[in-house]
C-alpha positions as CSV (number, residue, x, y, z in Angstrom):
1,X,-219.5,-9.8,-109.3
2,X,-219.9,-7.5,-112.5
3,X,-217.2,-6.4,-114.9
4,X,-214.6,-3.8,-113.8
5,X,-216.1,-0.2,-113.6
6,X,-215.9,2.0,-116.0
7,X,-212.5,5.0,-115.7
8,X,-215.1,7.6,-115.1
9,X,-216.7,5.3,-112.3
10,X,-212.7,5.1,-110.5
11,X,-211.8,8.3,-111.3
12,X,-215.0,10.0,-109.0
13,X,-214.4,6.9,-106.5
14,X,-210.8,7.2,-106.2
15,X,-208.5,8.8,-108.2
16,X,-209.6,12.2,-108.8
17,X,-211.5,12.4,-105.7
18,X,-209.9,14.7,-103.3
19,X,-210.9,15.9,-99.5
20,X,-213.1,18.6,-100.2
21,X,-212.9,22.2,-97.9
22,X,-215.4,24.1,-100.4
23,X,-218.8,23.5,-101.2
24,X,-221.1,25.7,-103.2
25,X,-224.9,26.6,-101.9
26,X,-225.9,24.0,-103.6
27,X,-227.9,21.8,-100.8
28,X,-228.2,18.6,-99.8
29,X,-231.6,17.4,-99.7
30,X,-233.4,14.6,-97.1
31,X,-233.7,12.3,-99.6
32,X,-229.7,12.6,-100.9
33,X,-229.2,11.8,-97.4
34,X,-231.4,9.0,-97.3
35,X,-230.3,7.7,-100.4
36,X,-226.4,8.0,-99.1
37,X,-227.5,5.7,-96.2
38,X,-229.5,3.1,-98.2
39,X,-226.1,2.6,-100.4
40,X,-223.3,2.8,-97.7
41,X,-225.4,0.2,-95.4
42,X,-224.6,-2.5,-97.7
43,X,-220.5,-2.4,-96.7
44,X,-219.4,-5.4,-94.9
45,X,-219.1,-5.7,-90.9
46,X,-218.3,-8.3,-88.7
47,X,-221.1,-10.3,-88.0
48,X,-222.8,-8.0,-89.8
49,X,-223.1,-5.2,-86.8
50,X,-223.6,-2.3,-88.1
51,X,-222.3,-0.3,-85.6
52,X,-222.2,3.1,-87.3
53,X,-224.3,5.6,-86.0
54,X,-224.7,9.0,-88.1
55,X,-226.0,12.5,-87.5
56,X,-226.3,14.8,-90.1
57,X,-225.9,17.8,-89.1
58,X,-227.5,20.6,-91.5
59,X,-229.8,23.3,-89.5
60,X,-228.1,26.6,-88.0
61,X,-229.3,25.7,-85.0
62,X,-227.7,22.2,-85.0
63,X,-224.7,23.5,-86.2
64,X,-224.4,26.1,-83.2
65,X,-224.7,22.9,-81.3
66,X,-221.4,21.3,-83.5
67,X,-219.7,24.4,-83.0
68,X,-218.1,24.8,-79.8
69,X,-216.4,21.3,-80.3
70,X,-214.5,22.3,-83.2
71,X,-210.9,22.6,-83.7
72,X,-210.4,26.4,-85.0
73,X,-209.0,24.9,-87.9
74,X,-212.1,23.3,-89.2
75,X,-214.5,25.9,-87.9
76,X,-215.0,28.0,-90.9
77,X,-215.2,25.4,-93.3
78,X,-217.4,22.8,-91.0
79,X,-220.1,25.9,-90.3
80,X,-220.3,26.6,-94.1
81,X,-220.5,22.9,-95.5
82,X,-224.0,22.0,-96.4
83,X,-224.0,19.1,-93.8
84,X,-221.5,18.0,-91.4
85,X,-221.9,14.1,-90.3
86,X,-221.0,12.9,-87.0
87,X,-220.2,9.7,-87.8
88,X,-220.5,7.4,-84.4
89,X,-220.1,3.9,-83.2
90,X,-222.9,2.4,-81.3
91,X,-221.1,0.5,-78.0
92,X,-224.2,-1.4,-78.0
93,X,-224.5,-2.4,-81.2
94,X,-224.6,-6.4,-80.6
95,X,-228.1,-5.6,-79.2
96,X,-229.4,-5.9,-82.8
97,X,-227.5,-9.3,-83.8
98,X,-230.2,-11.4,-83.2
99,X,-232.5,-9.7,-86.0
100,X,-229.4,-8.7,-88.2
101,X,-226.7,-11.9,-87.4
102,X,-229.7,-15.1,-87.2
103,X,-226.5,-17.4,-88.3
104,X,-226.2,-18.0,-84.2
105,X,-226.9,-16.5,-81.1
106,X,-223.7,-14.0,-81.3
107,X,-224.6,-11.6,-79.0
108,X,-223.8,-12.8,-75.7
109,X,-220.2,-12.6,-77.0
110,X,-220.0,-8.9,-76.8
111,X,-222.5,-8.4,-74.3
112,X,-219.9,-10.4,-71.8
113,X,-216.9,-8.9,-73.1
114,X,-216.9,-5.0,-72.9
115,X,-213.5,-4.7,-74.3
116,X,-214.1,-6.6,-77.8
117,X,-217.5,-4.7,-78.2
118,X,-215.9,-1.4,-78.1
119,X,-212.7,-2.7,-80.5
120,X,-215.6,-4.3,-82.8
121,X,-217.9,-0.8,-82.8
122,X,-214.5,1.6,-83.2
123,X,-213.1,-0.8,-86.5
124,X,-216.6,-1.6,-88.0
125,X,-218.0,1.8,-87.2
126,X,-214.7,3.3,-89.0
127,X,-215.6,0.6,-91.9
128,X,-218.7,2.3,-92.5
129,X,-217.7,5.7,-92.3
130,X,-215.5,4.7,-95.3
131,X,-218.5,3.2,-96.8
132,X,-219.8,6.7,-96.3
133,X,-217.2,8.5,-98.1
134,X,-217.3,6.4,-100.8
135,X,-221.7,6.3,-101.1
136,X,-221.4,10.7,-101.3
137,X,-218.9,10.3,-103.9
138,X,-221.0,7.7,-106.0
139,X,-223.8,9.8,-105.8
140,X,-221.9,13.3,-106.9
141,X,-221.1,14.9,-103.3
142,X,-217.8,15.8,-102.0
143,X,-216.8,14.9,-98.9
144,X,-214.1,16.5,-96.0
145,X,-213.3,14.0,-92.9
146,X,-212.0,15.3,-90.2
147,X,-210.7,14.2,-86.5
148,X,-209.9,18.0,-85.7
149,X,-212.9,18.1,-82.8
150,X,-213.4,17.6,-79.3
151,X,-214.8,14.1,-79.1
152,X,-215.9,14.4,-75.5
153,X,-217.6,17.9,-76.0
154,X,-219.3,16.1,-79.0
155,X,-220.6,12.9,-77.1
156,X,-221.9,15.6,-74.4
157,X,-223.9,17.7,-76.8
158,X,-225.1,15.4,-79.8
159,X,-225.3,11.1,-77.5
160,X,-225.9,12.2,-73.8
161,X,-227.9,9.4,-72.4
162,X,-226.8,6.8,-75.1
163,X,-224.2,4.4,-75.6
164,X,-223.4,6.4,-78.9
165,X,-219.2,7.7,-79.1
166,X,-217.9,10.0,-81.5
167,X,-215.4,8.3,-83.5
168,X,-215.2,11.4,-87.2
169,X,-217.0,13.7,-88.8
170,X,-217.9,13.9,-92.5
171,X,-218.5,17.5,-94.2
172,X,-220.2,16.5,-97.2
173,X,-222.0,19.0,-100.4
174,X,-221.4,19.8,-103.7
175,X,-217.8,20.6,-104.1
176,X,-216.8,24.0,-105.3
177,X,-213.9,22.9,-107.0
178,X,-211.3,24.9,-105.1
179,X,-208.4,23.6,-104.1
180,X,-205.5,25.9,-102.1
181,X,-203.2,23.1,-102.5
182,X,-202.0,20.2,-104.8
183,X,-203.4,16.8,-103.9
184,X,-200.8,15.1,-102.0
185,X,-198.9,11.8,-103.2
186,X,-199.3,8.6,-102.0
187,X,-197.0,6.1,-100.9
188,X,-196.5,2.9,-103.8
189,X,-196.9,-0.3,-103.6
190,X,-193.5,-1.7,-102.9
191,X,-193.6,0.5,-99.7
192,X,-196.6,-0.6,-97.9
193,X,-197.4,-4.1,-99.6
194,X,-196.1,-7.6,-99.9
195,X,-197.5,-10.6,-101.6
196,X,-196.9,-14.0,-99.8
């Protein structure tokens, strides 16, 4: 691996990044989004699945679409962020092992067990939407998850048809730098942490 990244490099990663609510007009452009993909595709998964699905939602009209399955306390915000991304876990995901997993045949695992495919798509799917937090804060975007929505309503509008689920949403822009409250602690080491 390379050397230890620079403070600047941690700080925007980690420890003076905060959930953003505000985002100037600033927008976010196709190829920022397709340059946020390219990076956060590289994150690990099990048997290299993949089994994030994303929608970014940017146009009026797609957001009219978002809308209705909002909680009313991420309405506002979530209608005026430049782009809000359903972030989604593909059930049939182990339909691409065979091109993405060549190792072995590991498909007919999930195909036979319904159970562990949908466990493997919800924790590898959530992987990557971490992957995708941390990809728009590399490349200068805030970003806002939320789990304030109507999943169901969601999967109706945006997957009907597919094997596609809800699992977050993303809002992601430029940040505007306003913050109505103090960033909250975080628990230390000692209370969440043992070395064996």
């Amino acid at each position: 691996m390379s050397a230890v990244l620079d403070r600047q490099s941690l700080e925007q990663l980690f420890e003076t990044a905060r959930s953003t609510h505000g985002f100037t007009a600033e927008p976010v452009t196709d190829s920022t989004l397709h340059r946020l993909y390219d990076l956060l595709k590289w994150g690990p998964t099990a048997f290299n699945c993949q089994p994030g699905r994303f929608v970014f939602v940017r146009s009026p009209a797609a957001k009219a679409r978002l809308e209705p399955a909002l909680s009313a306390g991420n309405r506002a915000k979530t209608l005026a962020a430049p782009v809000t991304v359903i972030v989604a876990d593909d059930l049939d995901f182990f339909e691409q092992l065979p091109s993405q997993f060549p190792a072995f045949d590991a498909r007919p695992l999930f195909a036979a067990d319904a159970a562990l495919a949908e466990a493997t798509a919800l924790r590898n799917g959530t992987l990557q939407g971490a992957y995708l937090l941390l990809a728009a804060r590399a490349l200068g975007l805030s970003a806002g998850p939320m789990s304030g929505f109507d999943a169901e309503a969601v999967n109706r509008e945006f997957f009907s048809g597919t094997r596609w689920r809800a699992n977050f949403l993303v809002n992601i822009g430029y940040g505007d730098g306003q913050y109505s409250y103090p960033r909250g602690p975080r628990l230390g080491f000692d209370q969440v942490a043992r070395i064996l």
